[in-house]
N, C-alpha and C positions, 0 to 999 in steps of 0.2 A: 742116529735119527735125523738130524740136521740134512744129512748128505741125501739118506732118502727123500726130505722133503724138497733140496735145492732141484734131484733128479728128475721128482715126480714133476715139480712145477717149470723144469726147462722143459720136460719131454711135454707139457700139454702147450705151453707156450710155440715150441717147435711146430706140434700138429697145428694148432691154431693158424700161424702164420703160414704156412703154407696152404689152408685153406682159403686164407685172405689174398691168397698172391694167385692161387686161382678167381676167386671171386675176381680181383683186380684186373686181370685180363679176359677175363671172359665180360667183363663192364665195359673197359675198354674195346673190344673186340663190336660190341653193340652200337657203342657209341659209332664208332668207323662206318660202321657198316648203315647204321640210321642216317648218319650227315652226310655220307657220300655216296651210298647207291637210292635210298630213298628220299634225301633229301627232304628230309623232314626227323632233326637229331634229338634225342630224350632229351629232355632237360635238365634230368638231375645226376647224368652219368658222371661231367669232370667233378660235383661234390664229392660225389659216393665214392670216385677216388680219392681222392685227397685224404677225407675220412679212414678209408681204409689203408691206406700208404702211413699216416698217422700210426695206425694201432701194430699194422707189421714192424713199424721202425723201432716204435717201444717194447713191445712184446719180443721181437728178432734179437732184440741187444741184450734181452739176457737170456736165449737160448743160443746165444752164440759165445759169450760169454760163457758160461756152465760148458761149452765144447772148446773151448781157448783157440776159437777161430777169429777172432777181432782180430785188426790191423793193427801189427805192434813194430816196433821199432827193431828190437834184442840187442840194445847198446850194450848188454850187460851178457850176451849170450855167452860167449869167451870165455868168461869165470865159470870155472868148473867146482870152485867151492857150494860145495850142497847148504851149509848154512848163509854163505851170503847169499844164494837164490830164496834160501826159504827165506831171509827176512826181507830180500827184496821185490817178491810180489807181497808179505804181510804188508809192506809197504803202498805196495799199489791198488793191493785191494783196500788199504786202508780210506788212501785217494779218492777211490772209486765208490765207498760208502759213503762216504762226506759227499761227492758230489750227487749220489741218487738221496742222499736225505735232502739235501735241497728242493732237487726236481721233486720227492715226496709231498716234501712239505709245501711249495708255492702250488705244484700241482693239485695239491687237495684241494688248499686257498683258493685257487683258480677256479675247479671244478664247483663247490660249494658258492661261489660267489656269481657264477657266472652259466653254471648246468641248466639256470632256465631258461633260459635262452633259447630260441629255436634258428634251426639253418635257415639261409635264405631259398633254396629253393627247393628243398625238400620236405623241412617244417620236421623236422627232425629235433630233438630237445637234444642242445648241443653237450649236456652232460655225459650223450653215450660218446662224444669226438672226445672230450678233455679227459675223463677219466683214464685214458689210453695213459697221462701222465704217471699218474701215483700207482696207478697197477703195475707198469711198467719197470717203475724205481724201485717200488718194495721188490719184485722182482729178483729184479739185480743186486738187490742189498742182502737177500738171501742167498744165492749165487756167489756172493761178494762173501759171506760170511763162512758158508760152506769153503769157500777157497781159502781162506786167514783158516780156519781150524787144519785145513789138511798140511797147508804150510807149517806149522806148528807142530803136527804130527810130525812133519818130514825134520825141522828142527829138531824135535829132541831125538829121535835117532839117528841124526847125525853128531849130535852130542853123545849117545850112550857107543859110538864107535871107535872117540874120538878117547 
């Protein structure tokens, strides 16, 4: 169940941001084309990106995450032992929970303290920019968790071969 729910919520986070990354250039694209052929540019296009470069970056990192496309290092690739891998991403996805409960947790802080707020030149109530945080981490902490259980799985049948 878990795995279906990490799949379901990387595969919406996945379409989402790709629709933001359109959105994103198609903004940008207006902007250009306002400032330089019309000479007369929107005012609230460089927010509306920022905003949205915001929610793909949080949203992106756990549908990229859930596809083990993050930029990783594999100091440890060379070890062919199947139980030193599996405890050593339980390890890193352990890492990786502790750090999105952080982000969860200040992000909520953040957002609840700080949501009414509105953009400067949008007038936009800045809780839809900050929430991008704690949706973003629980996310990933599901993502993160779905991985520690498969890793686990993969542990004990490498113990039941052993």
């Amino acid at each position: 169940m878990l795995a279906r729910i990490a799949q379901a919520a990387a595969a919406v986070a996945d379409w989402i941001v790709g629709w933001l990354l359109l959105a994103s250039v198609l903004v940008n694209v207006a902007q250009v084309f306002t400032r330089y052929v019309m000479n007369d540019p929107f005012f609230w296009t460089e927010e509306a990106i920022r905003y949205i470069t915001v929610w793909f970056t949080f949203l992106g990192a756990a549908a990229v995450s859930h596809a083990d496309e993050h930029m990783d290092m594999n100091m440890f690739s060379e070890i062919k032992s199947r139980t030193f891998q599996a405890l050593h991403k339980v390890l890193l996805q352990g890492l990786t929970i502790a750090l999105a409960a952080v982000v969860l947790w200040q992000g909520a802080r953040y957002t609840i303290l700080n949501g009414r707020q509105t953009a400067p030149t949008t007038g936009l109530l800045m809780l839809y920019a900050y929430s991008a945080m704690p949706i973003g981490a629980a996310l990933i902490i599901i993502v993160a968790f779905n991985k520690i259980a498969g890793a686990c799985r993969a542990l004990i049948g490498a113990r039941d071969r052993t």
